[in-house]
C-alpha positions in Angstrom: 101.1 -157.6 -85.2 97.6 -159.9 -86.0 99.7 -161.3 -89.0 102.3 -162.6 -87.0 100.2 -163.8 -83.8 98.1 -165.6 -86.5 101.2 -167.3 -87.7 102.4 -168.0 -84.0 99.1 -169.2 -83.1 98.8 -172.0 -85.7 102.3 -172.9 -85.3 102.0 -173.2 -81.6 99.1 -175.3 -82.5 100.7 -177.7 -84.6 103.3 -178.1 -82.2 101.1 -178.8 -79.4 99.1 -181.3 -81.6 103.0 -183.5 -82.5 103.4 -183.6 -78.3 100.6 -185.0 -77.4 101.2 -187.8 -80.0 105.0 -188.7 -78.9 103.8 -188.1 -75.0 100.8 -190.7 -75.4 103.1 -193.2 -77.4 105.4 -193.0 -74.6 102.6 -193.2 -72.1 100.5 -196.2 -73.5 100.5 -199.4 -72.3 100.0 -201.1 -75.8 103.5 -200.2 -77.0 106.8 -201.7 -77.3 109.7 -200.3 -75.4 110.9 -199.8 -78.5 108.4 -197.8 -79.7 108.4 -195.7 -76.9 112.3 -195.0 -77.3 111.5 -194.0 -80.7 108.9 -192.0 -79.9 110.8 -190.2 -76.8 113.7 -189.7 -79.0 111.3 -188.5 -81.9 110.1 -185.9 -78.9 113.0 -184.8 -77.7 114.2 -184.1 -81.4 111.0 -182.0 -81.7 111.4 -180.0 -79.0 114.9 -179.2 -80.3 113.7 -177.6 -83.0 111.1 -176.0 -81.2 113.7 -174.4 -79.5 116.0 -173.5 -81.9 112.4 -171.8 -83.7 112.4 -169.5 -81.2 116.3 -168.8 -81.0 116.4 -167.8 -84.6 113.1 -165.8 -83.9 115.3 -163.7 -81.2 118.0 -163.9 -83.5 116.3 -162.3 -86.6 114.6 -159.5 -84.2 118.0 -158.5 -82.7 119.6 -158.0 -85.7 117.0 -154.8 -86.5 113.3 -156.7 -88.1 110.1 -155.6 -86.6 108.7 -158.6 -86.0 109.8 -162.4 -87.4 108.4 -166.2 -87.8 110.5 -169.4 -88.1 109.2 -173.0 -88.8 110.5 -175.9 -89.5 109.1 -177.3 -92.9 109.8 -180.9 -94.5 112.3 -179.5 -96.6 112.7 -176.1 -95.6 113.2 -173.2 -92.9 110.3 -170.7 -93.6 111.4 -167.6 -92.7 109.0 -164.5 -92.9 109.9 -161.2 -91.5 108.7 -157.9 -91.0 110.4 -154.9 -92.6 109.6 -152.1 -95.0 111.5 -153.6 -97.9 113.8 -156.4 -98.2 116.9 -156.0 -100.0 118.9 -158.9 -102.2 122.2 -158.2 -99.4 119.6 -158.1 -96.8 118.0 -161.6 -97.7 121.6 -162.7 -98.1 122.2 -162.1 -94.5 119.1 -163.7 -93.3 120.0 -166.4 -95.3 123.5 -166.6 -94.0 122.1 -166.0 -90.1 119.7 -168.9 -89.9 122.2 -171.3 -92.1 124.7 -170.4 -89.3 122.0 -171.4 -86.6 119.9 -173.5 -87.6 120.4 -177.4 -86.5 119.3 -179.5 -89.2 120.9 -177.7 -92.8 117.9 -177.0 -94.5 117.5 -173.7 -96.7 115.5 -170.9 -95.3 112.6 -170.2 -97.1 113.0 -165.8 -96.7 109.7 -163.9 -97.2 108.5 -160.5 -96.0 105.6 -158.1 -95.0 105.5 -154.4 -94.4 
């Protein structure tokens, strides 16, 4: 789906961009230690998420969607699947599904296209 490879794409992007920035910090010369550690720990945290992205990707698609996007926002979980229609129970359990697997607590943000 072009929608949801566009969305991947950009996403992939932005997560690509945040890397490079922790791996330079780590690999410069005119940082602290300390700095670095952050910025490895910062990293490491991000890649977490990363992860656990595409986990509740897989997740969503399992449990019968077409197709599905996750990403991490400031204050959110935006959540966009693909279905014909998308029921108040059937939110609910999206809802309930990436509260359940998500690592950080924030709300999902649930949207869909047909």
């Amino acid at each position: 789906n072009l929608f949801f490879s566009s969305l991947e794409n950009k996403l992939n992007e932005k997560h690509e961009k945040a890397i490079m920035e922790y791996e330079s910090i780590i690999a410069s010369s005119t940082y602290a230690n300390e700095e670095k550690e952050v910025a490895y720990n910062m990293l490491n945290s991000y890649l977490k998420l990363i992860e656990n992205e595409q986990l509740l990707v897989n997740k969503i698609v399992e449990s019968g969607y077409y197709d599905a996007y996750v990403e991490y926002q400031d204050d959110i979980i935006k959540v966009v699947v693909q279905t014909e229609t998308l029921t108040n129970e059937q939110a609910a359990q999206l809802i309930s599904l990436v509260m359940d697997n998500s690592i950080n607590g924030l709300l999902p943000e649930i949207q869909y296209v047909n």
